[in-house]
N, C-alpha and C positions, 0 to 999 in steps of 0.2 A: 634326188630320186624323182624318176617322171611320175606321170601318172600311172603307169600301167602297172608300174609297180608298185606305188603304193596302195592302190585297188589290189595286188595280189597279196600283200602285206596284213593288210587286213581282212579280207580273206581267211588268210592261214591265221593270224590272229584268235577269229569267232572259230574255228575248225577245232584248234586247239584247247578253248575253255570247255566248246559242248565236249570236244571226248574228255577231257579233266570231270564236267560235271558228272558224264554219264557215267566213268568210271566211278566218283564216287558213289552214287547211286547205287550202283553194285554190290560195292562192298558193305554201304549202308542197309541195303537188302539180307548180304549172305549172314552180317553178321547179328542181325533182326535187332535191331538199335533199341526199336519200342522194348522188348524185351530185357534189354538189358540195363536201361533206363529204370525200370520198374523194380529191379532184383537189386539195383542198385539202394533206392532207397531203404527198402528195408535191411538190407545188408548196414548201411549210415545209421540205422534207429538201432539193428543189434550193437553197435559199434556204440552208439551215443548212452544206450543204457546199461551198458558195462562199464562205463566213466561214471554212470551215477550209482550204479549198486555197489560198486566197487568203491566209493569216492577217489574218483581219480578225475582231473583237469585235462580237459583238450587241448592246452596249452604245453603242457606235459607231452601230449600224444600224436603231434599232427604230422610226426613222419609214418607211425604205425599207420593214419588214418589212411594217407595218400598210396602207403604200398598196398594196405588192404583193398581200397576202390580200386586201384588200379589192375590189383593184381585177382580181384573179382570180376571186373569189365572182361580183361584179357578171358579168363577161366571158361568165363560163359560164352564170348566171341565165339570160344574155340571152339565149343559144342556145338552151338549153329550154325557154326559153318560146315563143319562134319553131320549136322544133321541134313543141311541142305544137299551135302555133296549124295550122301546114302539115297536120298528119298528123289535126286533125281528125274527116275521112272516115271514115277507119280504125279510130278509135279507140274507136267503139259496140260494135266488134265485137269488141272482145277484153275479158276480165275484168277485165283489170290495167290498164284502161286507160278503160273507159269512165263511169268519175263522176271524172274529170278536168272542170274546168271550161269547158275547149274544149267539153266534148259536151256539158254540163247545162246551162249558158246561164248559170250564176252570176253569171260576169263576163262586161261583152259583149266580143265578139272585138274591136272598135274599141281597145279598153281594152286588150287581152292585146299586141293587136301592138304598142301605143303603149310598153307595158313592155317588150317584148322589146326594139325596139331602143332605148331610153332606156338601156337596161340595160347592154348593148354596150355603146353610147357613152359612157357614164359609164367605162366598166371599162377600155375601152381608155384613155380619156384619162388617167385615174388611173394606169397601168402604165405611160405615156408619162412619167411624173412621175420615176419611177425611172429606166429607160434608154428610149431607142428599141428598143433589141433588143427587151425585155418585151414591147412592146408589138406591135413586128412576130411575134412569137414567138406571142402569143394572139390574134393577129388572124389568123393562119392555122391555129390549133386551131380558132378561130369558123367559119373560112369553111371547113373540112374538114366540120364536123360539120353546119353548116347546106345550105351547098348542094351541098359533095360526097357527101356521106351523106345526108342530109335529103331534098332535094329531087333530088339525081338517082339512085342507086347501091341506097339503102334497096328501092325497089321495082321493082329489075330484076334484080339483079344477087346469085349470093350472095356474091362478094368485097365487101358494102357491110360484113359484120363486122372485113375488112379496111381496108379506108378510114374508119370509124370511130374505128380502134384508134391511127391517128397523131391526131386531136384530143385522144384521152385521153393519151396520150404526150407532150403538150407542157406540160403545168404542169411538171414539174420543172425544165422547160427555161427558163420562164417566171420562176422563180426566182433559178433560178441565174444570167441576165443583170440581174436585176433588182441583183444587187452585181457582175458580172462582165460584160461586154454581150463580151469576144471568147470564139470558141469554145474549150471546152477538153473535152477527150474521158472524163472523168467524167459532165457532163451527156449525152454525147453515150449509153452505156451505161444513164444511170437512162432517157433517152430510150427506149434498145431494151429495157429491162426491162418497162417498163410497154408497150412496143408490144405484145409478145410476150405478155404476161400475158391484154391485155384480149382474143381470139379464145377460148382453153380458158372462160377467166370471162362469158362472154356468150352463148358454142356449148352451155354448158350449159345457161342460162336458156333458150337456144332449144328443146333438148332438152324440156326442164319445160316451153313454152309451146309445143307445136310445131303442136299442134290448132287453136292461137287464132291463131298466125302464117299456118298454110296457112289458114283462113277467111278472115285479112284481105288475104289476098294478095301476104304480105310473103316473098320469094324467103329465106329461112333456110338453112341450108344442111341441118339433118333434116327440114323442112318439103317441103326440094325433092331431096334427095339420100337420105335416111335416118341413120338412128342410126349403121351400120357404118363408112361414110366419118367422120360425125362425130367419133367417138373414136379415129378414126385423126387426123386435124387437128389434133384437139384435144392429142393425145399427143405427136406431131411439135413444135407450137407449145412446150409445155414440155419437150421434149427441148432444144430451143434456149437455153431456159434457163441451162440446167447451166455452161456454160462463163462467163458472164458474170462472177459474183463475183468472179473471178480475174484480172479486171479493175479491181479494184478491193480490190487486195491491201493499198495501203495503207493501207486503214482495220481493219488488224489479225489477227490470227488469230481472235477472237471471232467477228467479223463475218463470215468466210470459213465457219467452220464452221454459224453456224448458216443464213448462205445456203443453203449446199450441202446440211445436212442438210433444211431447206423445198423445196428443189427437187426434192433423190433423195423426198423424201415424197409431191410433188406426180405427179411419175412412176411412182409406186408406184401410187396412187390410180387415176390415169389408166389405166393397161394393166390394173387390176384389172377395168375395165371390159368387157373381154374377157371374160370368165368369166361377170359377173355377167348372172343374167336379169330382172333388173328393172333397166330403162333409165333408169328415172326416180329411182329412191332411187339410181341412180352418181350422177348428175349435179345431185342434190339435193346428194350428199356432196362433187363436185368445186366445186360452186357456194360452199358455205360454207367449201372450203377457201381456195379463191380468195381470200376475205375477208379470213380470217384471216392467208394470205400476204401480205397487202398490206400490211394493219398492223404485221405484225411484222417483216418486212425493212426498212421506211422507220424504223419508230420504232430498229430497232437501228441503222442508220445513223446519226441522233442522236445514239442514247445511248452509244457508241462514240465519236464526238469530242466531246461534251459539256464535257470539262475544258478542251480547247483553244480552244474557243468564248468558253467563260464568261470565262474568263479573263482 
């Protein structure tokens, strides 16, 4: 090989990974990863506290475990990609939104929808594998988030951060039928914890985008109401909080305290909001607490029955 070719060689070489990276990029994009990372865990905590209330071993369980992740992953791919593909229009017009591949043409739309719903379908069939509950259980977080929230509530309405916040409230549920298909009132609280969590944790992002929301036309609730309402909402929603833990006494004193002590922090936060004059560094601060709440209530729920699990 002379030179000139293998200067062209490698070349085509770099040409080849950047479009491999960019495409995955894409798809990492359509299929909002963060999101689904996050639904994931608690989905794993309903899964993990159904092996302990039920006393049943992981060891026992870890094919149910793997179809349920996977077949949750898939479920919710699907809807964001269908949400991506809907919203489209809208999506040129906000920051955070527009080199999504819906707007830059990367992939053709033909192509996005064909994966959205392959994706669904795959995810529900797969969750049917485990119980039927599972699977009626994420086939109504699907159809909340797609065409309750997606396509009719998103842009009318600003109760859609409401009606959103039960699709994200159903993986743990999704879980926990996935080894238990009758109801038991455990799931039913990790239910209203994440119901309650996701309006403070998204009313903030609204806050932070509230310029790009009122441009696209999207009813928010500071976009259409203001800031003042908003951290009242937002404070009330985690007020609601507080008493939940204590429902859930049996997973120890450990677990109740550092609940309670995440909660009274998160209410702290929130009413400091009052005071503070920049709207956007609270709600910068309530947003990343949000985060860190999630993680670390669902992973101490784990690591709290861990011995009785394993074992």
């Amino acid at each position: 090989m002379n030179k000139v070719e293998a200067t062209s060689s490698q070349v085509i070489g770099k040409t080849d990974s950047k479009d491999k990276s960019a495409l995955w990029a894409d798809i990492m994009a359509l299929i909002k990863v963060g999101i689904i990372n996050s639904n994931l865990i608690t989905a794993f905590a309903g899964f993990w506290l159904a092996l302990y209330f039920t006393g049943g071993a992981l060891t026992d369980h870890w094919g149910s475990l793997i179809i349920m992740m996977l077949g949750t992953a898939l479920l919710i791919a699907g809807g964001c990609i269908l949400n991506n593909y809907y919203d489209r229009d809208i999506d040129p017009i906000m920051k955070r939104t527009k080199n999504r591949p819906t707007v830059t043409g990367s992939i053709p739309l033909k192509v996005i929808l064909a994966m959205g719903i392959s994706a669904s379908a795959v995810g529900a069939i797969l969750l049917a594998l485990t119980t039927i509950q599972a699977a009626v259980a994420g086939i109504v977080g699907w159809f909340t988030y797609v065409v309750l929230y997606t396509m009719w509530t998103k842009r009318r309405y600003t109760i859609n951060t409401a009606i959103g916040s039960v699709s994200g409230a159903v993986p743990p549920v999704i879980g926990w039928a996935a080894v238990d298909p009758n109801f038991h009132a455990v799931a039913f609280i990790m239910f209203l914890i994440m119901f309650l969590w996701q309006t403070p944790h998204f009313l903030a992002l609204a806050v932070k985008k509230s310029k790009e929301y009122k441009a696209a036309g999207i009813p928010m609730l500071p976009a259409v109401h203001g800031f003042a309402i908003t951290r009242r909402q937002m404070v009330i929603y985690v007020a609601c909080l507080l008493p939940l833990p204590f429902y859930l006494f049996s997973l120890g004193n450990t677990f109740l305290v550092i609940a309670c002590l995440l909660n009274i922090g998160w209410l702290v936060l929130g009413i400091s909001g009052f005071f503070m004059k920049n709207n956007l560094k609270w709600a910068n601060f309530m947003f990343v607490y949000s985060l860190n709440y999630l993680m670390i209530m669902f992973v101490t729920m784990v690591l709290v029955t861990l011995p009785s699990v394993v074992n």
